[in-house]
C-alpha positions as CSV (number, residue, x, y, z in Angstrom):
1,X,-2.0,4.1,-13.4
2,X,-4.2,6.1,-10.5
3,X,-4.1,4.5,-7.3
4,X,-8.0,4.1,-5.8
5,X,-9.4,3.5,-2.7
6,X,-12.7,2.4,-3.3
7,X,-14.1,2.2,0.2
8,X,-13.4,5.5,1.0
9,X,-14.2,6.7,-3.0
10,X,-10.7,8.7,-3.3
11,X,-8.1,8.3,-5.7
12,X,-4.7,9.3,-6.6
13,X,-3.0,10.0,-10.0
14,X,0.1,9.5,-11.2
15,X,1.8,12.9,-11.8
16,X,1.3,14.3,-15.0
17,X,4.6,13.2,-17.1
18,X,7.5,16.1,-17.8
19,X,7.6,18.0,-20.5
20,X,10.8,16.1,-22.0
21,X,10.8,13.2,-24.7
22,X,10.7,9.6,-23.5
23,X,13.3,8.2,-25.6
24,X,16.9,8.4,-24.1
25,X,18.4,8.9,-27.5
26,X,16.2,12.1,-28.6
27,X,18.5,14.7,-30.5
28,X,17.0,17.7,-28.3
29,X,18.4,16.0,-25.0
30,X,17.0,16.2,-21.8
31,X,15.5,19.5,-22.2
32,X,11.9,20.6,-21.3
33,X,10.3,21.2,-24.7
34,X,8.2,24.2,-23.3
35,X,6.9,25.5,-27.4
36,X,6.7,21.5,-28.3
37,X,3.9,19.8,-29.0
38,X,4.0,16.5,-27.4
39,X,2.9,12.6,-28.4
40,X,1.5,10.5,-25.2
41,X,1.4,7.2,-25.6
42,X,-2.4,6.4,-26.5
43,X,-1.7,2.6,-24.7
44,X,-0.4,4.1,-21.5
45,X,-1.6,7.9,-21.4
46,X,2.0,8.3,-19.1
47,X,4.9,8.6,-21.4
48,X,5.6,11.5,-24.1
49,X,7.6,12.5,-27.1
50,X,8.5,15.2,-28.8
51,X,7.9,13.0,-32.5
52,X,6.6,10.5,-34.3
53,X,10.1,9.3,-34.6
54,X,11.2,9.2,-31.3
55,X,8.0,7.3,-29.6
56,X,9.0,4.8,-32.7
57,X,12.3,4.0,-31.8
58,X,11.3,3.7,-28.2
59,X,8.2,1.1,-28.7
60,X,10.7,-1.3,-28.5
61,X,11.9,-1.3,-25.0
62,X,8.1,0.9,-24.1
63,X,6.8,-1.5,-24.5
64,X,8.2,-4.0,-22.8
65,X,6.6,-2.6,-19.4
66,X,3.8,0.1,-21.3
67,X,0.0,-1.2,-20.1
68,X,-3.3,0.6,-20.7
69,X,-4.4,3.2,-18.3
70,X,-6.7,1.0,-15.4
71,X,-7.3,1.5,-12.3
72,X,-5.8,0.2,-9.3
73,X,-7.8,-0.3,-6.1
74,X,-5.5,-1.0,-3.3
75,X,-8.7,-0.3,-0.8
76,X,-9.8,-3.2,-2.7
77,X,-6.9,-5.4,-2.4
78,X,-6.6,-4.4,1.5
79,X,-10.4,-5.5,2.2
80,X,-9.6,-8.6,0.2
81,X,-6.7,-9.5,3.1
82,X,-8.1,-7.7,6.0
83,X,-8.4,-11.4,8.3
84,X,-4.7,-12.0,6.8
85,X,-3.3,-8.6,7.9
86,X,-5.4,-8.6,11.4
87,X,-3.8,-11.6,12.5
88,X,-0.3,-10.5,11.6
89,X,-1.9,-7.5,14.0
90,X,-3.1,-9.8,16.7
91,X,0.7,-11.5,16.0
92,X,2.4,-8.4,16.7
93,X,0.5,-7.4,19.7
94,X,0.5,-10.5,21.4
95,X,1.5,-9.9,25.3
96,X,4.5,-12.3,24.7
97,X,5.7,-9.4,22.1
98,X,5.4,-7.0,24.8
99,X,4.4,-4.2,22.4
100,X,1.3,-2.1,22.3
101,X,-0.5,-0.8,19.6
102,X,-0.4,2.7,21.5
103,X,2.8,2.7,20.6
104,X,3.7,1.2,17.7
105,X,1.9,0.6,14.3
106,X,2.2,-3.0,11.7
107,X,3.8,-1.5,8.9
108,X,2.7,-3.5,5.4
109,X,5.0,-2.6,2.4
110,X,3.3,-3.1,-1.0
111,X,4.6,-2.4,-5.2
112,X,2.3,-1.5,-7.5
113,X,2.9,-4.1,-10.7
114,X,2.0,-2.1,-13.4
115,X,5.4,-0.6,-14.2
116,X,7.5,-3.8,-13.7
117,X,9.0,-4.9,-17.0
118,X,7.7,-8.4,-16.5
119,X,3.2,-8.5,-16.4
120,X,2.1,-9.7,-13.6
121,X,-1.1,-11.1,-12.7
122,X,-1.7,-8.8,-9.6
123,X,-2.1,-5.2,-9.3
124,X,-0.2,-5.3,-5.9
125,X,2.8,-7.2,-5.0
126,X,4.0,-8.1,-0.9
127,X,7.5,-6.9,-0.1
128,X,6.9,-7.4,4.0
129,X,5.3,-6.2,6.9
130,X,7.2,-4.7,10.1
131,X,6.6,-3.5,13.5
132,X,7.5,0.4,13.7
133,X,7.0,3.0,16.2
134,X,3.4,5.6,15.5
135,X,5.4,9.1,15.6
136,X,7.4,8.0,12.8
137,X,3.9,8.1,10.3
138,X,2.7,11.1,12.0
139,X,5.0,13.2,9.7
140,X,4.1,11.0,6.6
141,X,0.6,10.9,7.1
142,X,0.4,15.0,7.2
143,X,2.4,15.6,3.8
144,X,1.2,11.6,2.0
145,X,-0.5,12.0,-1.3
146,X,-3.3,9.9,0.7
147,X,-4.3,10.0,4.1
148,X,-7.5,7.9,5.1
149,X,-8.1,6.1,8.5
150,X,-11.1,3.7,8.1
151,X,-13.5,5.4,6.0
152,X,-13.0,9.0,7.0
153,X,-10.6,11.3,6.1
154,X,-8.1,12.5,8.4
155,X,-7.5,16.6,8.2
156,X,-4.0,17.2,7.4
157,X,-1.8,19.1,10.3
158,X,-4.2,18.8,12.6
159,X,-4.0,16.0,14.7
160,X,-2.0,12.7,15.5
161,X,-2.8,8.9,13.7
162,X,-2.9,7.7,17.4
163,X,-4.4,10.6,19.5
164,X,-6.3,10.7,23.1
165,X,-9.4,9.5,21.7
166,X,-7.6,6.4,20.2
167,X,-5.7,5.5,23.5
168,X,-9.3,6.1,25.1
169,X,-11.0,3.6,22.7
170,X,-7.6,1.0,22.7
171,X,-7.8,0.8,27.0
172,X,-11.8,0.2,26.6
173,X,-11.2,-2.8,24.1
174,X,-8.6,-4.1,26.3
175,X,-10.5,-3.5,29.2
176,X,-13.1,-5.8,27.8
177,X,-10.2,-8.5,27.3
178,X,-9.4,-7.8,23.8
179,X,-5.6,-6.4,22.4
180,X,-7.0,-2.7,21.7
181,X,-7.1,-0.4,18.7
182,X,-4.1,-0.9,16.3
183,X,-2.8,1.2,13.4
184,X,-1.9,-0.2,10.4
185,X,0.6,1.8,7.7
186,X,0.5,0.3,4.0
187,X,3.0,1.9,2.2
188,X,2.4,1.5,-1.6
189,X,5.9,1.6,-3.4
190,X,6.7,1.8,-6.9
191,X,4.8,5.7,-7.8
192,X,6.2,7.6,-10.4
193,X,9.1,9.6,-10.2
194,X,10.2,7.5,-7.2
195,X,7.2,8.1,-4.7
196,X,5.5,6.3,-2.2
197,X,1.9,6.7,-0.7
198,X,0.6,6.3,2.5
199,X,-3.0,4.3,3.4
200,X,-4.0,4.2,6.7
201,X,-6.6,2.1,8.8
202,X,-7.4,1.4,12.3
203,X,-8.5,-1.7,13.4
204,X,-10.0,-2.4,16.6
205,X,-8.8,-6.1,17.8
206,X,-11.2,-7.3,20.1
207,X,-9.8,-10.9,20.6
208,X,-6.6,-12.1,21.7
209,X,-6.3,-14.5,19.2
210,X,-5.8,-18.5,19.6
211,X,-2.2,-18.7,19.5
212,X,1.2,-17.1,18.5
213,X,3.3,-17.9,15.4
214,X,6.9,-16.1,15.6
215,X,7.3,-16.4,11.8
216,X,4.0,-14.5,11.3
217,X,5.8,-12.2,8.2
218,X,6.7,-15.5,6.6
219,X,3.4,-16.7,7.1
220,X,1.2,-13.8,5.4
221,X,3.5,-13.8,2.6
222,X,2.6,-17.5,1.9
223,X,-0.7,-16.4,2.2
224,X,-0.8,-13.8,-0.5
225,X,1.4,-15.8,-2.9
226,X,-0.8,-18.9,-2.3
227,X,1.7,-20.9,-0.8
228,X,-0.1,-24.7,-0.3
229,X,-2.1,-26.0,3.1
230,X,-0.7,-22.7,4.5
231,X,-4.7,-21.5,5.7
232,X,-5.0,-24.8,7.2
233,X,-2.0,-23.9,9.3
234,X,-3.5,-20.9,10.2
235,X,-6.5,-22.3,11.3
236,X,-4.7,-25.0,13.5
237,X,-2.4,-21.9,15.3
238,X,-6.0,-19.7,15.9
239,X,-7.7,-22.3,16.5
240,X,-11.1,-21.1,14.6
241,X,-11.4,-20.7,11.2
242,X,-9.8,-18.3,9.2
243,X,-11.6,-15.5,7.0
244,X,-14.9,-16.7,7.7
């Protein structure tokens, strides 16, 4: 299934499949069928082979995880937790942490569900969110099959995710008595053929938030898997309300 960003209008789709029949057992092997006229699924538009034959002895375990081509806006699904992943941020950068966002970067690692052999209900799924140092995703971000910082794209090869101008802005919010400009890396897991992609966003934190929770990764998992009273618990630690 592509991968979209609606609010920044770009997408990203899933590699076109290879050339070899789908179904383990085929008689030709594994090798690329070059002269072969292939079947794709019609369901799935993803998986091919080389007969009629072959895609019927594999519906049986195709389609256990085969779903019809949709789309899958992870810009979306990030808007949709943005208060969520901001106070993880404002977490993170607390001054008891003693880490700055010029520095470091809240990595959130997501899985696409589509290819999962059991449905789920959610494009996206949570695997956990980690502090990690900036020059690490400066390599990533330059060769990622998507790179976009906040609405605007970001030229490949040409420049840092956390350059002058973004220390400039960062000591100008804090300056003003907020924690500064953070990064935030979601890394969406689960691409074809073993791949992961990179969306980017900075987010300028102009509070210092109403208290600190240390199990904050805990905490925004609940949150995305609707764990009970857990946004009243939020409230009580921040101390306003939550999302509004």
């Amino acid at each position: 299934m592509p991968i979209l960003d609606s609010t920044v209008k770009f997408a990203v789709g899933d590699p076109k499949a290879e050339k070899v029949c789908a179904w383990p057992h085929c008689p030709a092997g594994s090798s690329k069928m070059r002269k072969t006229k292939m079947r794709v699924c019609s369901r799935c538009h993803f998986v091919r082979y080389c007969s009629k034959a072959c895609q019927s002895a594999d519906w049986p375990d195709h389609k256990v995880w085969c779903r019809p081509k949709a789309w899958y806006d992870i810009g979306a699904w990030i808007s949709s937790y943005e208060w969520l992943f901001k106070w993880a941020a404002e977490q993170v950068f607390n001054e008891l942490n003693g880490v700055s966002p010029t520095t470091h970067c809240l990595v959130v690692a997501v899985r696409r569900t589509d290819n999962l052999p059991k449905r789920m209900s959610v494009p996206f799924l949570l695997l956990g969110a980690r502090v990690e140092p900036i020059e690490e995703y400066d390599e990533s971000a330059r060769e990622a099959n998507l790179v976009r910082l906040g609405g605007t794209s970001a030229p490949r090869n040409t420049r840092p995710l956390y350059g002058d101008e973004e220390r400039a802005e960062s000591a100008e919010i804090r300056r003003l008595g907020g924690l500064g400009l953070v990064l935030m890396v979601f890394r969406c897991e689960g691409m074809p053929r073993g791949g992961s992609i990179f969306i980017f966003r900075r987010w300028a934190l102009h509070g210092v938030g109403g208290g600190y929770l240390a199990g904050w990764q805990s905490v925004v998992k609940d949150v995305v898997y609707g764990h009970p009273r857990i946004r009243e618990t939020l409230e009580a630690v921040s101390g306003d309300a939550i999302g509004e």
